[in-house]
N, C-alpha and C positions, 0 to 999 in steps of 0.2 A: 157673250159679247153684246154691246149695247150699240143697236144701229136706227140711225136715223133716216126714216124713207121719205122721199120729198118728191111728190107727185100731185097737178091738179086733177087727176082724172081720179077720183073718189075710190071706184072700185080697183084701179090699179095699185092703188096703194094699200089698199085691203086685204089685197089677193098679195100682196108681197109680202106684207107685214106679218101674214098669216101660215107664208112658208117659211121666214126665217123665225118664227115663234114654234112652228111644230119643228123645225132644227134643232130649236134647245137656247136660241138666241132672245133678249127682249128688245123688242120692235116698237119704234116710237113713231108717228106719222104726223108732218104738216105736207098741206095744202096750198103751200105759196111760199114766196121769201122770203118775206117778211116773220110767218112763221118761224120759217125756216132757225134764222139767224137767231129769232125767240130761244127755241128752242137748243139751240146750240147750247148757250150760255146755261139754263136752266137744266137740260139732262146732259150733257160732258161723254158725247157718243163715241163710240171706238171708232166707230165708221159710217160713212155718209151716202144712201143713195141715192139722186139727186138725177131725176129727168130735165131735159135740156129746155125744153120746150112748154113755159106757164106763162099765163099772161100777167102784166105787169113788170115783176121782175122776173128775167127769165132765168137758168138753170146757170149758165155761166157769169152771170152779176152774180148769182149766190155763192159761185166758185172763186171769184175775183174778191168777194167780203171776207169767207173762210178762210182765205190764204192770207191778209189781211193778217187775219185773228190768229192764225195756225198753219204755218206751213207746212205740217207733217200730218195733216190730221189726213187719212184715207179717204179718199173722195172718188166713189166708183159711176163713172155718168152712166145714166140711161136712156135711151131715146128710140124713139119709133122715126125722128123726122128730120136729124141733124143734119148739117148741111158739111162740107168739106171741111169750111172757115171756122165753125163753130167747133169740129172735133179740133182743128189745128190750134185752135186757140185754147183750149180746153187743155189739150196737152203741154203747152206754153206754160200753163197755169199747174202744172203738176199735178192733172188730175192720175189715179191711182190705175184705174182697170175703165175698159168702156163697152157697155152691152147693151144690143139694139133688143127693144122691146120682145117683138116676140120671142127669144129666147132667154131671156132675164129667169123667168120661174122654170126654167131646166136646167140654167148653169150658176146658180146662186151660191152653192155648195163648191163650184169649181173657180169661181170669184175668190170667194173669202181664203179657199187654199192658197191662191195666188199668191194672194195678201201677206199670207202666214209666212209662205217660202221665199219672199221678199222680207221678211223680217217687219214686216212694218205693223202686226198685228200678232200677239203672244197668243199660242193655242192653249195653254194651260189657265191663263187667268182671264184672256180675252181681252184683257187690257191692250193698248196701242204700245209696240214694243220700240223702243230705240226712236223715239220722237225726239228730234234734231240733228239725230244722227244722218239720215238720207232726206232730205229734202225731196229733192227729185228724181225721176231714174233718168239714166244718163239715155242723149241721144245713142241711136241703133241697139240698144240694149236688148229691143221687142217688148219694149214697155211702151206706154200699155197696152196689155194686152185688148184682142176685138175680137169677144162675144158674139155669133153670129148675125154676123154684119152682110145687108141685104146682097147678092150676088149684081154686079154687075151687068 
C-alpha cells in the first residue's frame, strides 16, 4: 500500500515512514501542505497520514483540499495537540481513523486493519477499495475510530 505521511516535525515523519516501510508498505513524506497537495497528484496514495497541527497550512485545510479532490480517499489524522473543534470538524470532513501522537507508532498496524474492515482499503492489492462507494461513515457508527486519545 502506498501511504502518504504529512508531518512538519522531521523526525516524526521519519520515524513513521520507517514503520509502515518495515510493514511491507511504501511511505512517501511531505513537510507541509503545500507538499502535501504536491504530492497527492504526483504519487496517487491509498492513504493519507496527515498531523493536524503545521504551520501555514494546517492539517485540516489539507483535509478540506483532499476532499475537494477525493472524497473517498482515506484520510487517517494525527496529532499530539488537536483541540475539540478541530477533531469535530475533521470528522465533518470525513476524515477516516484519528490517532493521537504518542500512540501513532504502536497502533499503525491496527489503523490500516480498520481501514481494510471498513472496506475502504483492499488487503490483497492495497489499492483503495470501493472509492465512491462510502464517502462517509455514517453518524454513531464509532467511526472514526480514537487511537489513544490523551485521558481526561
Amino acid at each position: 500500500m502506498k501511504i502518504l505521511v504529512v508531518d512538519d516535525e522531521t523526525e516524526v515523519a521519519r520515524l513513521l515512514a520507517d514503520v509502515l516501510r518495515q510493514a511491507g508498505h511504501q511511505a512517501v513524506v511531505a513537510h507541509d501542505g503545500p507538499g502535501a497537495l504536491a504530492m497527492l497528484d504526483r504519487e496517487r496514495p491509498d492513504v493519507v497520514f496527515l498531523d493536524v497541527r503545521m504551520p501555514g497550512m494546517s492539517g485540516i485545510d489539507v483535509l478540506r483540499r483532499i476532499r475537494q479532490a477525493d472524497a473517498a480517499l482515506p484520510v487517517v489524522l494525527v496529532t499530539a495537540h488537536a483541540g475539540e473543534a478541530e477533531v469535530a470538524e475533521a470528522r465533518s470532513l470525513g476524515v477516516s481513523e484519528i490517532v493521537w501522537k504518542p500512540r501513532i507508532l504502536a497502533n499503525v498496524d491496527e489503523v490500516l486493519g480498520e481501514l481494510r474492515a471498513a472496506d475502504r482499503v483492499s488487503e490483497e492489492s492495497g489499492r483503495v477499495a470501493g472509492r465512491g462507494r462510502r464517502r462517509l461513515k455514517r453518524e454513531g457508527s464509532g467511526f472514526p475510530h480514537v487511537f489513544g486519545a490523551p485521558q481526561q
